[in-house]
C-alpha distance (Angstrom), angle and dihedral (degrees) to the residues before:
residue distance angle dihedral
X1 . . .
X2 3.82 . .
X3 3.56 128.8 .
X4 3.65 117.4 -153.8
X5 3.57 102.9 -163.2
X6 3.83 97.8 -159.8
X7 3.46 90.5 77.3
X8 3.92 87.2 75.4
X9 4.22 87.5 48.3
X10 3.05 143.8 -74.9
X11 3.54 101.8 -96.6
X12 4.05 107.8 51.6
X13 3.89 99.4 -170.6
X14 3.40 124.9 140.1
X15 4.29 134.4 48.4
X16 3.51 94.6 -120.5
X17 4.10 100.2 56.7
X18 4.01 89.7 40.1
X19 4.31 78.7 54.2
X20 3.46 88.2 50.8
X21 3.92 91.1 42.1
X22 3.53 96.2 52.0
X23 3.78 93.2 42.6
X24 3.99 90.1 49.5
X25 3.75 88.9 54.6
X26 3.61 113.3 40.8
X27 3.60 93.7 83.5
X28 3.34 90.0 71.2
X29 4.27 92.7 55.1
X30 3.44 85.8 69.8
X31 3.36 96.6 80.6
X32 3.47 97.6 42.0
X33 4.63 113.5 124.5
X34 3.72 105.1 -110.1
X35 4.19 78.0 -125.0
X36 4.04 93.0 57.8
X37 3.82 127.1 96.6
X38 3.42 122.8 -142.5
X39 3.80 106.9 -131.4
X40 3.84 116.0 -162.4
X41 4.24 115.1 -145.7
X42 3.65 118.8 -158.3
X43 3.93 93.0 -172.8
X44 3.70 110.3 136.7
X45 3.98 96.4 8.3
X46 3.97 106.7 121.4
X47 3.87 99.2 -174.4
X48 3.45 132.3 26.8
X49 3.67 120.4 179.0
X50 3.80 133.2 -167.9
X51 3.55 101.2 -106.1
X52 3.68 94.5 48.4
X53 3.77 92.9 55.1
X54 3.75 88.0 42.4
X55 3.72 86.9 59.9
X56 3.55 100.4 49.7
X57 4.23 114.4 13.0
X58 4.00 91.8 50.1
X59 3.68 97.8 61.1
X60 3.24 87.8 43.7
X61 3.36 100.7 58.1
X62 3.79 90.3 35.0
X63 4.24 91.7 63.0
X64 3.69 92.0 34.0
X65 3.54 119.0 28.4
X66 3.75 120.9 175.1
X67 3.63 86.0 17.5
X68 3.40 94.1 83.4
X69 3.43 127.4 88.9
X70 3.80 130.5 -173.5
X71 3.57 113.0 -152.4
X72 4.31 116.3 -138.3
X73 3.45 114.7 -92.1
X74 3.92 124.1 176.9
X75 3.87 90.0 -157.2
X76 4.11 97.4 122.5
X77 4.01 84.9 -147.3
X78 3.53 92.1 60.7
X79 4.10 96.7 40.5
X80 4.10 98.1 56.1
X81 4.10 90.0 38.9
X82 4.14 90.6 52.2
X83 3.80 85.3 44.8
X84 3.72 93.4 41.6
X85 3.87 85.9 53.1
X86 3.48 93.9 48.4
X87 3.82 91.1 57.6
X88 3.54 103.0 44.1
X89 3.77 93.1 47.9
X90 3.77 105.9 25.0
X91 3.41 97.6 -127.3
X92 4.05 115.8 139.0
X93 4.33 98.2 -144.4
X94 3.93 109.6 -148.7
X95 3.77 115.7 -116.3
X96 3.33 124.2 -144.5
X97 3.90 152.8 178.7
């Protein structure tokens, strides 16, 4: 399953819209293979901010782990917030592609 993020803007900035995001979306996860990966795209997203991706990534990666993938983005907003993440809540996101 991929997630294209800029369908939920193009500028993902505050805690209570990534909320919203997340809560919008994880419908769809049910139906998600217990063999698929979720794959998260950053094409088209200009800024993505801390408490967005706090909102939505860290449940994520709370419920399904290694099955999340984070696909490679040269956008320096979302480099420092994935490694900001990755700090504050020890998790080590896969990069792909």
């Amino acid at each position: 399953m991929i997630i294209q993020l800029k369908k939920f803007g193009t500028t993902l900035i505050s805690r209570q819209s990534g909320r919203e995001a997340y809560a919008a979306f994880l419908p769809s996860l049910k139906n998600i293979s217990p063999d698929e990966n979720i794959e998260i795209d950053f094409a088209g997203v200009n800024t993505f901010s801390p408490s967005w991706a706090d909102e939505f990534l860290t449940p994520l990666a709370k419920e399904y782990k290694a099955k999340l993938r984070l696909k490679k983005s040269d956008n320096l907003s979302v480099i420092s917030t994935i490694k900001l993440l990755g700090r504050i809540n020890g998790d080590k996101y896969v990069i792909i592609g």
